[in-house]
ROBAZA-490969 format. One record per atom (N, C-alpha, C): residue number from 1; atom name; x, y, z. Coordinates in steps of 0.05 Angstrom, whole numbers, plus 5000, padded with zeros to 4 digits. Example, Ala and Ser with C-alpha at 12.3 -4.5 7.8 and 13.67 -1.06 7.14 Angstrom:
# residues 2
ATOM    nr   atom     px     py     pz
ATOM     1      N   5264   4886   5156
ATOM     1     CA   5246   4910   5156
ATOM     1      C   5264   4934   5156
ATOM     2      N   5257   4955   5142
ATOM     2     CA   5273   4979   5143
ATOM     2      C   5258   5001   5157
***
This chain:
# residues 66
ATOM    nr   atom     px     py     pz
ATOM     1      N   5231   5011   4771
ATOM     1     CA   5210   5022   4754
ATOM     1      C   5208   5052   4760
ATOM     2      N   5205   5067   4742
ATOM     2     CA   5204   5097   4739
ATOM     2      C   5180   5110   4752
ATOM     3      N   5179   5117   4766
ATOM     3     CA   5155   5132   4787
ATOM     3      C   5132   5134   4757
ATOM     4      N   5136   5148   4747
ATOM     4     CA   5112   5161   4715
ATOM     4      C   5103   5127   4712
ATOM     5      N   5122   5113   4707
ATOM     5     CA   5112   5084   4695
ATOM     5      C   5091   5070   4718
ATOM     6      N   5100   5074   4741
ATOM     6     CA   5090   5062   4761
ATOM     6      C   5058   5074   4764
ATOM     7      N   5056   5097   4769
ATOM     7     CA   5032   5123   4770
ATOM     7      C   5015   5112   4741
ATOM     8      N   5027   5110   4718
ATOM     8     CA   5014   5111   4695
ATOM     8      C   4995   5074   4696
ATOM     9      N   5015   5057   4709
ATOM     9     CA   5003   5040   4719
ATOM     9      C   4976   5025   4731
ATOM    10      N   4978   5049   4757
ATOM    10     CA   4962   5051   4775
ATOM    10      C   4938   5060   4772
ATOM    11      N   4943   5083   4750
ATOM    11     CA   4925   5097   4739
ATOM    11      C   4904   5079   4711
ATOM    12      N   4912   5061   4706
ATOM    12     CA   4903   5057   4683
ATOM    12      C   4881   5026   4684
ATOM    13      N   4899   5015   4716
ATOM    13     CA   4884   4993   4731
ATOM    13      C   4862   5005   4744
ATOM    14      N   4859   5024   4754
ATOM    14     CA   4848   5039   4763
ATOM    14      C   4810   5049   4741
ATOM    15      N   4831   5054   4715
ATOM    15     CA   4801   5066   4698
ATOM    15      C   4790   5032   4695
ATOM    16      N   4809   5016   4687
ATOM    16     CA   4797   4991   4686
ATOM    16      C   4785   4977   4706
ATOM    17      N   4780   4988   4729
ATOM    17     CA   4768   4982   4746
ATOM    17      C   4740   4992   4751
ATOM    18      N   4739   5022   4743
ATOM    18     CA   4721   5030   4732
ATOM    18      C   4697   5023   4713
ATOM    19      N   4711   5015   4696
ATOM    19     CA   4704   5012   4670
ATOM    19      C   4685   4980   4675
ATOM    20      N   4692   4966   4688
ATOM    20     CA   4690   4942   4699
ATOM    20      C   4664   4944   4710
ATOM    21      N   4668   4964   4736
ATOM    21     CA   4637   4964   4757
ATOM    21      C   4623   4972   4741
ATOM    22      N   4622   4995   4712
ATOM    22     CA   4602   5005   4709
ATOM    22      C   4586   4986   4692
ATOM    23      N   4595   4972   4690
ATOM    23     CA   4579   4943   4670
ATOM    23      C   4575   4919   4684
ATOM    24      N   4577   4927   4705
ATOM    24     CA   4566   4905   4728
ATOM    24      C   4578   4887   4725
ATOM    25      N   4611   4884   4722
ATOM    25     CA   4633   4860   4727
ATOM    25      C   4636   4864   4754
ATOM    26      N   4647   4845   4772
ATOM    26     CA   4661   4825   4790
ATOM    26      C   4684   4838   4785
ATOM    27      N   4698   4850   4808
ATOM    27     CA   4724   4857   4808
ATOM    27      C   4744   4849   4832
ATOM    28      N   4759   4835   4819
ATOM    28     CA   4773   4833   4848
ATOM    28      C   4794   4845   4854
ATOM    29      N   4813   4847   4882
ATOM    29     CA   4820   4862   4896
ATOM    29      C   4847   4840   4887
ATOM    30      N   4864   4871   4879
ATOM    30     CA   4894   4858   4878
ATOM    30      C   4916   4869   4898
ATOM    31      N   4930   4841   4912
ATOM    31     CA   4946   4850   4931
ATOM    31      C   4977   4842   4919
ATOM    32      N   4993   4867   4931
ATOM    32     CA   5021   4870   4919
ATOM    32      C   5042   4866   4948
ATOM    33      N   5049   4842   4951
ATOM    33     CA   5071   4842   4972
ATOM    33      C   5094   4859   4971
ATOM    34      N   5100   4890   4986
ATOM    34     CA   5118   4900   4990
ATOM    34      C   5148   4895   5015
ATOM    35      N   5169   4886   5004
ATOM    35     CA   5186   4885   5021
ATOM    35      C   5198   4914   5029
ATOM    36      N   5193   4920   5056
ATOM    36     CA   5190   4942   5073
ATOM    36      C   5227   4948   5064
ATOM    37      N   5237   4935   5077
ATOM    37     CA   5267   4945   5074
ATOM    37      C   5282   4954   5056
ATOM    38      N   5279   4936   5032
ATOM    38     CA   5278   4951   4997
ATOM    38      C   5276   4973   4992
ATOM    39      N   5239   4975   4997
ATOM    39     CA   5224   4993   4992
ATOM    39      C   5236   5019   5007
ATOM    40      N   5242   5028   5027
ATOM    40     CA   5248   5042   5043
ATOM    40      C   5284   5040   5040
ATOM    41      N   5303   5041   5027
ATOM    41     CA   5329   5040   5027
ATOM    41      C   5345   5062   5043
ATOM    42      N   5332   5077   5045
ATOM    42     CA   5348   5092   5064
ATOM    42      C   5354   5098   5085
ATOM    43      N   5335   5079   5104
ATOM    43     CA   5339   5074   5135
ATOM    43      C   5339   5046   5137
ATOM    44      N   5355   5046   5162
ATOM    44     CA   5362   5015   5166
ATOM    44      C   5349   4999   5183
ATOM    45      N   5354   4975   5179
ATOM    45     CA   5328   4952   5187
ATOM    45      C   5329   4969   5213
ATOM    46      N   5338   4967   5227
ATOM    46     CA   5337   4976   5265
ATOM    46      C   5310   5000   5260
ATOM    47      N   5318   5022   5241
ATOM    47     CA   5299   5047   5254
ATOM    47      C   5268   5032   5234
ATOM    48      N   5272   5020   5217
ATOM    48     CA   5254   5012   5205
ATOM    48      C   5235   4997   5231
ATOM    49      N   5246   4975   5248
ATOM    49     CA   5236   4962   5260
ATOM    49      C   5224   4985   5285
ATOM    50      N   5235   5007   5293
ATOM    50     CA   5228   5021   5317
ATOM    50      C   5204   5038   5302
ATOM    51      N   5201   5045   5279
ATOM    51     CA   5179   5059   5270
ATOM    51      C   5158   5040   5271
ATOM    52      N   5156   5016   5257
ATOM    52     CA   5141   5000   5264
ATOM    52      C   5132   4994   5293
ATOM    53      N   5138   4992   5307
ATOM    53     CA   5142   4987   5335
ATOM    53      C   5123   5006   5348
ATOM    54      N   5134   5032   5342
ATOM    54     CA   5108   5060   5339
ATOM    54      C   5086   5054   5331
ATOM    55      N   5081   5050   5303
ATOM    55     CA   5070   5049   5290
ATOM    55      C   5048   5032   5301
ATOM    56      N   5060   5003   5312
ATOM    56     CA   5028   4991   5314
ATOM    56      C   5023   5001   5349
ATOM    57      N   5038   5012   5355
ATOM    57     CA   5035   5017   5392
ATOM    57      C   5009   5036   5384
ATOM    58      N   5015   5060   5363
ATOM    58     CA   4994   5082   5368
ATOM    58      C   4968   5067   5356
ATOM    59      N   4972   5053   5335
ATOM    59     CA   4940   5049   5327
ATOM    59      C   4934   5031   5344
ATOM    60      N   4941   5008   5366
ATOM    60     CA   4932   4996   5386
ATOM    60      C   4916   5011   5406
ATOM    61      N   4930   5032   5416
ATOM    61     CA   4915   5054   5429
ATOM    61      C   4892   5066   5420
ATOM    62      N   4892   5078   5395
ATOM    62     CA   4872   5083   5375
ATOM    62      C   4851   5066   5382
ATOM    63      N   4857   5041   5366
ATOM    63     CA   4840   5011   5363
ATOM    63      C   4832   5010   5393
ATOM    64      N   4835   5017   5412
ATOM    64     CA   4828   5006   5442
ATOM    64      C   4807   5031   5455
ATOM    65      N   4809   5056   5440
ATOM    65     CA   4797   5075   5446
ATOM    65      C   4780   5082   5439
ATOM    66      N   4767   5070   5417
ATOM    66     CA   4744   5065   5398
ATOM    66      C   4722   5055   5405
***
């Protein structure tokens, strides 16, 4: 999908979401399963997994320092 298509998307779920609270609808929260490795094609599972690895080390620290 074309980045514009995707944005124009996002954008338009978005006013409809809007559009929704301001009339006092119920909105619920939509979740989109991203596969990391796909998504990310240009590094490979290995550094994928070591960023991750980072990734939750620092906000653990964060999360513990709070």
């Amino acid at each position: 999908m074309p980045a514009d298509e995707e944005l124009s998307g996002v954008l338009s779920r978005r006013q409809a979401i809007n559009e929704a609270l301001d009339e006092g609808k119920d909105v619920r929260p939509k979740f989109k399963v991203v596969n990391v490795y796909t998504e990310f094609s240009e590094f490979t599972r290995k550094q994928i997994k070591e960023y991750e690895k980072t990734f939750n080390s620092v906000l653990f620290r964060r999360w513990r320092v709070s």
